[in-house]
VOTI-986617 format. One record per residue: x, y, z of N, C-alpha, C in turn. Coordinates in steps of 0.02 Angstrom, whole numbers, plus 32768, in hexadecimal, padded with zeros to 4 digits. Atoms other than C-alpha are relative to their C-alpha. Layout:
REM VOTI-986617
XYZXYZXYZ
...
This chain:
REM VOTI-986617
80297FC58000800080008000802B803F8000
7FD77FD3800780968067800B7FF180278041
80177FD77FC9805480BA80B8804380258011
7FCC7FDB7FE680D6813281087FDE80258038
80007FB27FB580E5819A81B7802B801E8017
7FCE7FDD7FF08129820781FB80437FF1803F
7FD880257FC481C681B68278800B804D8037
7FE87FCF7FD281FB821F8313800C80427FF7
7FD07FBF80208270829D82B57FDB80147FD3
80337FE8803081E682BF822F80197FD47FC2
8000802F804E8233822F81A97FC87FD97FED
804A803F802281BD81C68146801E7FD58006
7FED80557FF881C18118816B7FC67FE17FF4
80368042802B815B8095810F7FE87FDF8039
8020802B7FD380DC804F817A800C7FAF800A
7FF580527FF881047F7F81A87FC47FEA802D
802680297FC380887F1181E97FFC7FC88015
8002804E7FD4808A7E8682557FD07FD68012
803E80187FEF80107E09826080267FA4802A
800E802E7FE0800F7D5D82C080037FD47FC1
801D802280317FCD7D1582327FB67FCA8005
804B80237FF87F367C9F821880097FBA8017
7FE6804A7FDA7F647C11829E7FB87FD97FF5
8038804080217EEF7B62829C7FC08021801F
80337FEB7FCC7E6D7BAB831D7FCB80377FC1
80297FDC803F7E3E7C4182937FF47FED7FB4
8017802280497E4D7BD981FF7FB87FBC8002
8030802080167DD17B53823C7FD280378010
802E7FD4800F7D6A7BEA82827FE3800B7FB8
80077FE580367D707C2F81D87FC17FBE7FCF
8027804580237D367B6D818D7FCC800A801B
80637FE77FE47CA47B8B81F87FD580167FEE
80267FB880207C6A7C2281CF7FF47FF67FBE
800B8006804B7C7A7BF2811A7FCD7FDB7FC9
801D8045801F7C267B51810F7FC2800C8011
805B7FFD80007B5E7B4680F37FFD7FD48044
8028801B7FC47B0A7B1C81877FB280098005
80377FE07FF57A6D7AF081B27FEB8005804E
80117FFF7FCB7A567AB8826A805380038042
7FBD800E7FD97B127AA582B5803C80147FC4
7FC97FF480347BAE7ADA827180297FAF7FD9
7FF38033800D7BFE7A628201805C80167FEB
7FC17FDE80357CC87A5381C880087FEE7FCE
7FDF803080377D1C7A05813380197FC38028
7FCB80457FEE7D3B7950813E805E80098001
7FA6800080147DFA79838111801480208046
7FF57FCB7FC27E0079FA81A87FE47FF58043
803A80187FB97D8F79998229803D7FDC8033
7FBA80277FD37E02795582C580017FBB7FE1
801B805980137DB878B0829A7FC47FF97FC5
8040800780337D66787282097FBA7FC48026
804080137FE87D0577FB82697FFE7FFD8052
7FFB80107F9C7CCB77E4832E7FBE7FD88008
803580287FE67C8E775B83687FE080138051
80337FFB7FCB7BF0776283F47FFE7FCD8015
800F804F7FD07BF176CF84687FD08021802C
803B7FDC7FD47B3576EE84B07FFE7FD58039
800C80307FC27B4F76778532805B7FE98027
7FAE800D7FF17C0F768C857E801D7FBD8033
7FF180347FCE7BFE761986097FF47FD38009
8011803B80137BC5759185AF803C7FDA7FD8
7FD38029801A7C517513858A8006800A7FBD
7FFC802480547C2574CF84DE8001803F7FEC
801B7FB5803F7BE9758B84A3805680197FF1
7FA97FE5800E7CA075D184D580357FD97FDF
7FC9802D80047CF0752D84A8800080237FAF
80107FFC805C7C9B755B83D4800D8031800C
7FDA7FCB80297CD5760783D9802B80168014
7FB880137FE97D8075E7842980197FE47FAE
7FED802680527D837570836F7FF180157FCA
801C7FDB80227D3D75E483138038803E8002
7FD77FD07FEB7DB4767E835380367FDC7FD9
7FAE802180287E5875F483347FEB7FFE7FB6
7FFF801D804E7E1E75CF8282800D80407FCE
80017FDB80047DF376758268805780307FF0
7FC17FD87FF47E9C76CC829F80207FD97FDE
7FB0802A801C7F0F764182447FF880047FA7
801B7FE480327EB6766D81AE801F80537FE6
7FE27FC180097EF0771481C07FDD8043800F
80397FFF7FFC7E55776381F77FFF80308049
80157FED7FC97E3C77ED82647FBB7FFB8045
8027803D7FD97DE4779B82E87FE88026806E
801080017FAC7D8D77DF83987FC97FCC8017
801E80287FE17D3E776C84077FD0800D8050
801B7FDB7FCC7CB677B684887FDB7FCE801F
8013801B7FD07CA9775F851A7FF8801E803E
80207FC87FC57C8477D9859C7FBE7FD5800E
804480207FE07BF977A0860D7FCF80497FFB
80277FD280067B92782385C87FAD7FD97FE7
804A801280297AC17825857B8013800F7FC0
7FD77FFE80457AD2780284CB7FEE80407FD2
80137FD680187A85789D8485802D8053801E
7FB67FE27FED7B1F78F884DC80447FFA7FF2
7FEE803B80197B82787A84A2800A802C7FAE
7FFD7FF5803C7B4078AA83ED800180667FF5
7FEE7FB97FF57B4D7981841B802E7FF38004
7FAF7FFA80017BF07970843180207FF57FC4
7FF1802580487C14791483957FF6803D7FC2
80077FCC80387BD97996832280168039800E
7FDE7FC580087C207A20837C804A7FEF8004
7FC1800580347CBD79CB835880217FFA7FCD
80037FEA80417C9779BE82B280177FBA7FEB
7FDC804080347CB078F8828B7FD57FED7FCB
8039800F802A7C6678DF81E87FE87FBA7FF0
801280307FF07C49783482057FFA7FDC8052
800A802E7FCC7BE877CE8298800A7FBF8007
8014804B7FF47BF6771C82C67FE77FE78041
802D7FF57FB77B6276FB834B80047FA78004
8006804C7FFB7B80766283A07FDC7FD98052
802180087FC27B15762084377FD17FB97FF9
7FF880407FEA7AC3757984767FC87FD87FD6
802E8029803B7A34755283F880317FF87FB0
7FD67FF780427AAD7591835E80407FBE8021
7FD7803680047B20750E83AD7FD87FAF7FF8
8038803C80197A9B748383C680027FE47FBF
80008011804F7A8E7492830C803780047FE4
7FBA801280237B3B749782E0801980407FD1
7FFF7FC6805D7B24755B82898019803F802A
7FFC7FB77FF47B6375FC82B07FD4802C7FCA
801F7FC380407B0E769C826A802980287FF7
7FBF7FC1801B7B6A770C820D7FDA804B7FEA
803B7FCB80237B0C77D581FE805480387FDF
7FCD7FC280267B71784981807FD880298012
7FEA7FBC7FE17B7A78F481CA7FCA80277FEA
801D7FC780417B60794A81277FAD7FFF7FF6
80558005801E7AC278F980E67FD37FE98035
803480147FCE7A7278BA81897FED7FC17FF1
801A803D80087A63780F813A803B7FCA802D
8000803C7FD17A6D7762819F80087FCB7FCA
80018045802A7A9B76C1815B80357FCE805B
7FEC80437FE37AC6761281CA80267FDA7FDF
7FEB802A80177B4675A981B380277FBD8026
7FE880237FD57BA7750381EF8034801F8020
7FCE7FD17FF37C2F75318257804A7FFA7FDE
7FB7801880367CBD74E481E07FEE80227FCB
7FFC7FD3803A7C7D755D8166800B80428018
800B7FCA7FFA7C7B75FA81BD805A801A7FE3
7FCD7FE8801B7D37761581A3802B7FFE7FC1
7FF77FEF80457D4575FF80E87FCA80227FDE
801D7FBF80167CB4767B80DC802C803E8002
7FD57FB77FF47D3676EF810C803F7FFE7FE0
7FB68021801D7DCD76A080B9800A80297FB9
């Protein structure tokens, strides 16, 4: 911009400015702000901590933690950014949390979905649900 002021002694000196720059905190801000929303903010899969997080709705149930303990390993060796929420929380806190961390994939796993042998999987984006075995869930993501 060419700016100039006047220094002490009355010389011109070209204005300099210093900035910080745009650290991670204002750049996902920024992703925020950018991205369509309709009910919760959403990020980019590329930019999300985790592309997926699994919900164990039942933590203190053996078998439930045992399937997404095997689900998490398959997951992560895969390559697969991978959280695993087992907090002894209610699951609808559970799933608030989840979206304000922005994982664009769920994997809901709890004691009937094990019964049957299925996790559910809800994409983020479109709000759609689909079931699957649990030896498939991690080459949906592969």
């Amino acid at each position: 911009m060419k700016a100039v002021v006047a220094g002490p002694g009355g010389e011109q000196i070209t204005v300099e400015m210093g900035s910080y720059g745009i650290g991670v905190s204002r750049l996902v801000g920024g992703i925020i702000e950018a991205s369509p929303r309709r009910r919760r903010h959403r990020v980019a899969g590329s930019v999300a901590p985790f592309r997926v997080a699994i919900v164990n709705l039942k933590p203190d149930d053996g078998a439930v933690f045992g399937a997404c303990q095997k689900l998490y390993d398959g997951l992560a060796a895969t390559g697969i950014e991978v959280l695993h929420d087992d907090r002894d929380l209610r699951p609808g806190a559970k799933f608030a949390d989840m979206d304000l961390i922005g994982t664009p994939w769920q994997v809901i796993v709890g004691p009937k979905g094990l019964a049957a042998g299925r996790a559910e999987l809800k994409n983020r984006k479109t709000g759609a649900r689909e079931e699957l075995p649990f030896d498939q869930v991690a080459q949906r993501f592969g």
